[in-house]
N, C-alpha and C positions, 0 to 999 in steps of 0.2 A: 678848741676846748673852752668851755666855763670860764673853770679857772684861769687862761690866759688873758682874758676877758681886764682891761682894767674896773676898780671899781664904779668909778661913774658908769663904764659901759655897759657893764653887769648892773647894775643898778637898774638903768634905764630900759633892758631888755626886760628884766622884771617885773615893769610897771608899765608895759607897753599894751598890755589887754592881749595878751597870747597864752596860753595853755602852757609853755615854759621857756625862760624854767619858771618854774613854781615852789611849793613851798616844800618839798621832798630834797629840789635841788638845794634851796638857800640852807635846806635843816642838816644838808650834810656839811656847807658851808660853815656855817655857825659851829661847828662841832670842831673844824680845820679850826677856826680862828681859835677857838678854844686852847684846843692841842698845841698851838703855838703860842700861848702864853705859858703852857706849863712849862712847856721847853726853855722859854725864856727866864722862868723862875728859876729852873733846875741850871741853866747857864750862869746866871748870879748868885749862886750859891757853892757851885761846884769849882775848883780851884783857888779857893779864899780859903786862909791860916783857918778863920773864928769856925768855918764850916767842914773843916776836914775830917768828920766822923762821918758824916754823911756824903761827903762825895762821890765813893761809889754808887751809891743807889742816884744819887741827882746823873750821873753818868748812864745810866740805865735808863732812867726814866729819861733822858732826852734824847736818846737813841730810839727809845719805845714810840716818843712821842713823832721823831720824826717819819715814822714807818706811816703811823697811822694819818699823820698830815696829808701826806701820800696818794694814801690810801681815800682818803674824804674827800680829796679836789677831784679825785677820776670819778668818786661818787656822785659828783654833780652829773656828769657829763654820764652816768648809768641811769641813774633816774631819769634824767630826760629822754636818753632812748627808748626805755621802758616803756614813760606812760607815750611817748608819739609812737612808739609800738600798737599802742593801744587805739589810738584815733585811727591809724592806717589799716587796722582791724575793721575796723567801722566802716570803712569805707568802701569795702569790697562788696563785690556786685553779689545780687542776692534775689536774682532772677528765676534761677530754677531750683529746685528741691537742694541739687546738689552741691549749688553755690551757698546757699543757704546753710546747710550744714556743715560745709570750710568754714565760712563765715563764722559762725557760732562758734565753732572750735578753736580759730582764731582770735577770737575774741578772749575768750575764756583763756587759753595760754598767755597771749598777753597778759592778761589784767593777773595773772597768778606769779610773772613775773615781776609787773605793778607791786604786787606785796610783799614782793622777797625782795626788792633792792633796800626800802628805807625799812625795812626790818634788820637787815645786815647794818645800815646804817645807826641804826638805833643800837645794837650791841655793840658795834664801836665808839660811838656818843657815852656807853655807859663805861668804858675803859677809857677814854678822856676824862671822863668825873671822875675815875679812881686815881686816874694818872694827877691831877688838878689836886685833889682832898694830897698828896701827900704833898703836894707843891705847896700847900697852903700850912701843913703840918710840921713839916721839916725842913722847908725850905727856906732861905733865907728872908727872915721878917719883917724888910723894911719891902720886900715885892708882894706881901700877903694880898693886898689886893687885889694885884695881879695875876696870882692864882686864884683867888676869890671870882676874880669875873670870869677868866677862864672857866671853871668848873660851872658857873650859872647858864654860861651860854653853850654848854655840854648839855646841863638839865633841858634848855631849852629844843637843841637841837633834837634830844632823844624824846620828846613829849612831842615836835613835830614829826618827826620820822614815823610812829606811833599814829599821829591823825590819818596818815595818807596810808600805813597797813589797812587801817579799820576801816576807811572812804573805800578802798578797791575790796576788800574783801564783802562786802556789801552785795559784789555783782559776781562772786564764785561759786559757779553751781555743786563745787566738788565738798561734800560736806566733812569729808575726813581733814582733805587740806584747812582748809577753813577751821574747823577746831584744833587743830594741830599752832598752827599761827595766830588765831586768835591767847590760845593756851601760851605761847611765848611769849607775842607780845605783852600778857598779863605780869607776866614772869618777870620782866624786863621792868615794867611799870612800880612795880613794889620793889625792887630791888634799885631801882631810880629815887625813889620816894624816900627810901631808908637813909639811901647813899646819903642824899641833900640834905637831910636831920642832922645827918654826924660832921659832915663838911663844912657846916653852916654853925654848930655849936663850938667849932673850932676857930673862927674866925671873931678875931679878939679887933675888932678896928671903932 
């Protein structure tokens, strides 16, 4: 897995000139590192006298948070199956009529899977940012920044998650799917946008 990966080594498999992982995998990544700083927040906050009105929900949320940590390190290792889904599509022989049309069929399943993983990824990036904005709001204030970068590198992860829906949908012949997911990932986009205004005006550093 990815994530087992230390950082240098993931690092270096990143920047080795290979197709993945890419930038699908790192945006679910950035989105874990995120969710682990809220967690961290909601940890420093939760069981301390001055923050005891808020401890249940800081206990929530780092339960919430850990699900989703989870849940974004095995999305590395989705994503990358996806798109080498995709290439191994490509690759198949395309000799007779009827290989040709597997082919093509193949191709296009993949690549519709292509758009569904960092899609999912991106709706979970954007519950990291909600998870982050209350880190940042109720949590205890001497880690605000630490909720703070959290929630930015949420933003980021769901604005890449988002490039690589829009890059594979590019090559889906199916026009219902295609508007369907284009329409979401829209959805996701303005509801990202918003988030970062109020998260961001909250941040007093």
């Amino acid at each position: 897995m990815l994530a087992d990966l230390t950082v240098s080594e993931l690092l270096e498999k990143t920047a080795a000139g290979t197709p993945v992982p890419g930038g699908g995998s790192l945006s679910a990544m950035a989105a874990a590192v995120g969710v682990a700083l809220a967690q961290m927040v909601a940890g420093l906050t939760a069981g301390r006298k001055t923050f005891a009105a808020v401890a249940p929900e800081m206990n929530e949320l780092a339960e919430k948070a850990r699900r989703l940590r989870t849940d974004l390190l095995a999305d590395m290792d989705r994503d990358a199956a996806a798109y080498t889904a995709v290439m191994e599509a490509f690759r198949l022989p395309r000799e007779t009529a009827e290989e040709k049309s597997h082919r093509t069929e193949a191709i296009q399943q993949a690549t519709r899977e292509a758009a569904r993983v960092p899609l999912a990824v991106a709706e979970k990036a954007l519950d990291v940012m909600m998870l982050a904005g209350t880190a940042v709001t109720k949590g205890n204030p001497n880690a605000m920044s630490d909720g703070a970068v959290g929630a930015m590198l949420a933003r980021a992860a769901l604005q890449g998650a988002l490039f690589n829906v829009k890059i594979n949908l590019r090559d889906i012949r199916d026009e219902a799917f295609t508007t369907r997911l284009s329409a979401e990932a829209e959805a996701l986009d303005t509801r990202a946008r918003a988030l970062e205004t109020t998260i961001l005006s909250h941040i007093t550093l």
